[in-house]
C-alpha positions as CSV (number, residue, x, y, z in Angstrom):
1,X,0.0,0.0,0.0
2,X,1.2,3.4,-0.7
3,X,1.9,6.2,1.8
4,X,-0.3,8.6,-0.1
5,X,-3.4,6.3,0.0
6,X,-3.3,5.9,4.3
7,X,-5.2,8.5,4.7
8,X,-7.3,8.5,1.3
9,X,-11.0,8.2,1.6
10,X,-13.0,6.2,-0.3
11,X,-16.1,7.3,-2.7
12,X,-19.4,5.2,-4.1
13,X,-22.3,6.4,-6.0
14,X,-25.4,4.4,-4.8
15,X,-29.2,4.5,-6.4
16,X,-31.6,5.8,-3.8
17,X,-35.5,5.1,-4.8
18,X,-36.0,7.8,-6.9
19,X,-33.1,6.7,-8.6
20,X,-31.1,10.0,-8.1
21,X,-27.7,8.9,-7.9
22,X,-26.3,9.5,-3.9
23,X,-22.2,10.1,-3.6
24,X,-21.4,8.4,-0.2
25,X,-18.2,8.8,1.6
26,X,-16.8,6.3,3.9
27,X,-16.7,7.9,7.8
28,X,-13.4,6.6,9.1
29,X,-10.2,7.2,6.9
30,X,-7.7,3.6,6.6
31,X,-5.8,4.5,9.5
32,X,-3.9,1.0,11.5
33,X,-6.1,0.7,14.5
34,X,-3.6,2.0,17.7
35,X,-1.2,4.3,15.6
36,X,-2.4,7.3,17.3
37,X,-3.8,8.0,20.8
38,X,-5.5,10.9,22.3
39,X,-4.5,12.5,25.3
40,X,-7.8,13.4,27.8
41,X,-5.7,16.3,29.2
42,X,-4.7,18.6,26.9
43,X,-6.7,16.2,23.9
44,X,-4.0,16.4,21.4
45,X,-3.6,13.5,19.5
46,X,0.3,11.7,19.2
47,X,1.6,9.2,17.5
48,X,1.6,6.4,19.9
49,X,5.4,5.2,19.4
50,X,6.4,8.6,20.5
51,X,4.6,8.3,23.8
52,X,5.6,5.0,24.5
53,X,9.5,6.2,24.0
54,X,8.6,8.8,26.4
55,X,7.3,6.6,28.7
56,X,3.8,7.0,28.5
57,X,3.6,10.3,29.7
58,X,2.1,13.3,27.3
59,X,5.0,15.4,25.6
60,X,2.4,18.1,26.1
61,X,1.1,18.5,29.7
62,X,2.8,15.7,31.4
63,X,0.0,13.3,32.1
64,X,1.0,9.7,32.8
65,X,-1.0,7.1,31.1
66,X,-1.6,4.1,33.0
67,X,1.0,1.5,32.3
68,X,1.0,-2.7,33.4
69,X,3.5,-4.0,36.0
70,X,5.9,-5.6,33.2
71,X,6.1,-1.8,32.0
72,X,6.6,-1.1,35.3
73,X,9.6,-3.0,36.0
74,X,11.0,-2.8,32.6
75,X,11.7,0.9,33.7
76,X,12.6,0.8,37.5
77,X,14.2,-2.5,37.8
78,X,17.8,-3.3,36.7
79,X,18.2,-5.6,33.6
80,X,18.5,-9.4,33.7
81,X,18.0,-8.7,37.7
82,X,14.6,-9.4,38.4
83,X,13.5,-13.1,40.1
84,X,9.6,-13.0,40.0
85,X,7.3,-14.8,42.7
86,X,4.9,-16.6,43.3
87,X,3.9,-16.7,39.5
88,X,1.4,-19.3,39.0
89,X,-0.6,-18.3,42.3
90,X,-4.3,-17.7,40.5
91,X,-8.4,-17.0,41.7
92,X,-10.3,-19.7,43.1
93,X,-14.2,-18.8,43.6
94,X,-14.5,-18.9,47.2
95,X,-18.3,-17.4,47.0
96,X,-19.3,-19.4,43.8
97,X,-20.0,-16.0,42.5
98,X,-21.6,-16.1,39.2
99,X,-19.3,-15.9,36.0
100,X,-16.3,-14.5,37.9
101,X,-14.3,-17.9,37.0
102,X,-15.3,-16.8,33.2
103,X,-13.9,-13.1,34.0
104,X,-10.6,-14.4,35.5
105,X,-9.9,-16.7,32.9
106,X,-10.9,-14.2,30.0
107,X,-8.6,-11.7,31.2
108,X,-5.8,-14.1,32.0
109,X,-5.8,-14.3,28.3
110,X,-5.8,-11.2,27.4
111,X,-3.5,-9.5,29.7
112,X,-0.9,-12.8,29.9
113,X,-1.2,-12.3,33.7
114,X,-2.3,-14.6,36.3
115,X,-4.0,-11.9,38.5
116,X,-3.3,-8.2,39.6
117,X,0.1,-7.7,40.9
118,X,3.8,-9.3,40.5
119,X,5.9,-9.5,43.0
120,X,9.8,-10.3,43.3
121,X,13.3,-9.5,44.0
122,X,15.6,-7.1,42.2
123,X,18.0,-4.3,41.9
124,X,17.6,-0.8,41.1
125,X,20.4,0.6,40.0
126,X,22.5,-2.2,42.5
127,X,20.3,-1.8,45.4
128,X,18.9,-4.9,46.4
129,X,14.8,-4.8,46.7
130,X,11.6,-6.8,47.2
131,X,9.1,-5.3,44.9
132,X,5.6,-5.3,44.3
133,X,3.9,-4.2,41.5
134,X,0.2,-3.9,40.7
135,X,-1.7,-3.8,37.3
136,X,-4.3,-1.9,36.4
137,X,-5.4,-4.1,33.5
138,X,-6.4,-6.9,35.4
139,X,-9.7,-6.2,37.1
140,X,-8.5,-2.0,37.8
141,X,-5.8,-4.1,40.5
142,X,-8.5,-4.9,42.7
143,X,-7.5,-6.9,45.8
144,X,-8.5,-10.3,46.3
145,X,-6.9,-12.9,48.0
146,X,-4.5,-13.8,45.5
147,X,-3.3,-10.2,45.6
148,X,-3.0,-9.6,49.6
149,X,-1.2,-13.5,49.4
150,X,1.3,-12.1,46.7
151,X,2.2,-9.2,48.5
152,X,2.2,-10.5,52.3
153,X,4.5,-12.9,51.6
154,X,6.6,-10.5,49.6
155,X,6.6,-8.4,52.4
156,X,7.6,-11.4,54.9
157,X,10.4,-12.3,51.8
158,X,11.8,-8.6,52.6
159,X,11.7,-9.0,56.3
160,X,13.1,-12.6,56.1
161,X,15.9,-11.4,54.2
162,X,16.6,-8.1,55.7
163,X,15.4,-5.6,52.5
164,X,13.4,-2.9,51.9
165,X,10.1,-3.4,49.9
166,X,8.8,-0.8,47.1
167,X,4.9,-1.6,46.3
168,X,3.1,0.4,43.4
169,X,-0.6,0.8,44.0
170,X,-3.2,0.9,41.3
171,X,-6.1,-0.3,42.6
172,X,-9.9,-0.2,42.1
173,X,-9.9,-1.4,46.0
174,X,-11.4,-4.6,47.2
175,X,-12.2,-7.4,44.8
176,X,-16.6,-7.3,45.2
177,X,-16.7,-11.4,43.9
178,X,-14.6,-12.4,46.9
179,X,-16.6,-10.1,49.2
180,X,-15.6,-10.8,53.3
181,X,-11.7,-13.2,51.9
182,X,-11.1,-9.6,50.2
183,X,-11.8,-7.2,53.1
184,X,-9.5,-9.2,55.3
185,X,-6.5,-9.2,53.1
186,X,-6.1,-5.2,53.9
187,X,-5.3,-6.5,57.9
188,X,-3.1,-9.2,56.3
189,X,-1.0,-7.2,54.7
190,X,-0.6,-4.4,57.3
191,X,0.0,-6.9,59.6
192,X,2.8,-8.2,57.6
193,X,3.8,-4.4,57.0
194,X,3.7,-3.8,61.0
195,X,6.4,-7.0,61.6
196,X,8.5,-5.6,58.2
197,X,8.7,-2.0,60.2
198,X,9.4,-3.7,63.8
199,X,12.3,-5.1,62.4
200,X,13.4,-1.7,60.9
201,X,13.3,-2.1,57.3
202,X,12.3,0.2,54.9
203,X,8.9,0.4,52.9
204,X,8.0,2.7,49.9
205,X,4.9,3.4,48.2
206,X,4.3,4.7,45.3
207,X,1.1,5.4,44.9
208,X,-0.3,5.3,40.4
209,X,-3.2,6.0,39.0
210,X,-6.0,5.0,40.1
211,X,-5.3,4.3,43.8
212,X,-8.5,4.0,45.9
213,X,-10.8,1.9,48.2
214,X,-9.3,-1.1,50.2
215,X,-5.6,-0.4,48.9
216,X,-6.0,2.9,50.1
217,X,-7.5,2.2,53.2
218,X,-4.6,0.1,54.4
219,X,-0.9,-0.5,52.8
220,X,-1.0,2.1,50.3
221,X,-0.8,4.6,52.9
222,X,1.8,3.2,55.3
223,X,4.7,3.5,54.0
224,X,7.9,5.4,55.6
225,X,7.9,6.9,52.7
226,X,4.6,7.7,50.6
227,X,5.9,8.8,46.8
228,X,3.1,9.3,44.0
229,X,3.1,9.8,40.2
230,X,1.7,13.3,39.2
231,X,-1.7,13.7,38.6
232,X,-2.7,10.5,40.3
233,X,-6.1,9.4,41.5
234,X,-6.2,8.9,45.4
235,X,-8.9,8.4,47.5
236,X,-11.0,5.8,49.4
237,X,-14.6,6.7,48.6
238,X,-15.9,8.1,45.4
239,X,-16.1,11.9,45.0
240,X,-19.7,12.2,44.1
241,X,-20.2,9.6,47.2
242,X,-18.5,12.2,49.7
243,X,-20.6,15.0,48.3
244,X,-24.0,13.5,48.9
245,X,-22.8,11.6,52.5
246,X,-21.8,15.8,53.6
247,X,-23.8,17.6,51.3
248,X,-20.8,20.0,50.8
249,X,-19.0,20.6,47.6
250,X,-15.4,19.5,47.0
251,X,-12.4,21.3,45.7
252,X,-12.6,20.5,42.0
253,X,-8.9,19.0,42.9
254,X,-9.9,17.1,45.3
255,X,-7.8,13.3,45.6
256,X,-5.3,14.3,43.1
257,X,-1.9,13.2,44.1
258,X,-1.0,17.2,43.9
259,X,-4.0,18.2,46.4
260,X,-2.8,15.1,48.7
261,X,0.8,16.5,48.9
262,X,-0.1,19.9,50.1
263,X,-2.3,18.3,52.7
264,X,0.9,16.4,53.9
265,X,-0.5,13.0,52.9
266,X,2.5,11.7,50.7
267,X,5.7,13.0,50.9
268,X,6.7,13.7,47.1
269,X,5.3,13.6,43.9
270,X,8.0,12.4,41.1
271,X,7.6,11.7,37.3
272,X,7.7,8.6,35.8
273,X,11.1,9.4,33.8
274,X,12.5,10.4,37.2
275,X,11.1,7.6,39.5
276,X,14.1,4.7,39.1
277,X,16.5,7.7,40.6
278,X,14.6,8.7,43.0
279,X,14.1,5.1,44.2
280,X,17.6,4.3,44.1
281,X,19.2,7.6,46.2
282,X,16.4,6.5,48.5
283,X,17.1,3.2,49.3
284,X,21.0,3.9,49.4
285,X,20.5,6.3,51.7
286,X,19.0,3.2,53.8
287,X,21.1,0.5,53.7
């Protein structure tokens, strides 16, 4: 196919019943589906290799598209270093609730993942680390027990072996299907966060977009040090929920990672591109 005929619509005379010749033109130019993709910020449109080499974050206002944990480590973690765990840990259906086996499964496939978060041990930039990483994609990162198994015995890996722990949040909050075994993973975890900081190791958050709910509610905010991406979603209830529960209305800011910073909530906000850096003069400074 030629260059010049990408964009090149296409033209067809049809009979109508009065047989007056119409001239119809096709809506959507031949564009490959993906090429291009829209920012919701500033709603320019890029060419979508460009904002992947910029690490999916808009060359125009700086907003950071969500990205999946293998994305996630491929930029934060050192090469060749990273051991995963715990990698064929999947769902069961503890509640029998209808069709969530069928949901699992169908986005196993699709995303290659066996549920929400991946956890391991690696280096960033020679720093030895226990790392957790959720994923957006599967289920918005909502926490089942799958998830809050993953990442307690992460944490317990960390504290076994001494380490710090980094965990990035993106999370929907509590997995509905598993209903009670979901709720009591956010007192497993901090739990195993509790016994991590009594033996005086260091945790990191960084809280991504969207982090809400459960997550929110319990690990995601106890870290010694809370860092977040800019722009960032943050909260435990909805927005529209808080207005109608206090019949007040709320900064139009409101849970953004920027109005959670000047309301001494996390400690820094840091961009993607800066983020393995950061990490690294942090947990040197913490050996």
């Amino acid at each position: 196919m030629k260059l010049s005929n990408i964009f090149k619509k296409n033209r067809y005379i049809t009979v109508n019943r009065n047989n007056a010749p119409e001239i119809n033109e096709l809506s959507k130019p031949n564009i490959p589906s993906g090429m291009w993709i829209k920012c919701d910020r500033c709603k320019k449109i890029f060419y979508r290799k460009d904002i992947e080499n910029n690490m999916m974050t808009c060359k125009e206002c700086n907003k950071h598209f969500r990205i999946g944990a293998w994305e996630r480590i491929k930029i934060t973690v050192d090469e060749g270093s990273f051991e995963e765990f715990d990698k064929y840990m999947t769902s069961t259906n503890p509640l029998d609730y209808p069709g969530y086996d069928e949901k699992v499964n169908k986005l196993k496939n699709k995303t290659k993942l066996n549920e929400a978060v991946i956890t391991g041990k690696g280096k960033i930039k020679g720093n030895d680390v226990i790392i957790a990483v959720m994923d957006p994609s599967f289920m918005m990162g909502s926490m089942g027990s799958v998830v809050g198994e993953k990442i307690t015995r992460a944490v317990e890996k960390a504290t076994e072996e001494k380490l710090p722990i980094v965990i990035f949040t993106a999370s929907g909050g509590a997995r509905m299907q598993e209903g009670m075994f979901s709720l009591m993973q956010m007192a497993k975890v901090s739990a195993a966060i509790s016994r991590h900081d009594k033996a005086g190791l260091l945790y990191i958050t960084v809280l991504t977009d969207p982090t809400t709910g459960g997550v929110t509610a319990s690990f995601a905010m106890l870290g010694d040090i809370i860092i977040s991406e800019p722009g960032a979603l943050i909260g435990f209830a909805g927005k529209r929920v808080i207005q109608q529960t206090i019949k007040q209305e709320l900064p139009k800011e409101f849970q953004s990672a920027e109005f959670l910073l000047k309301k001494g909530f996390i400690d820094k906000i840091v961009d993607r591109k800066d983020m393995k850096n950061v990490l690294a003069i942090l947990l040197s400074l913490h050996k």
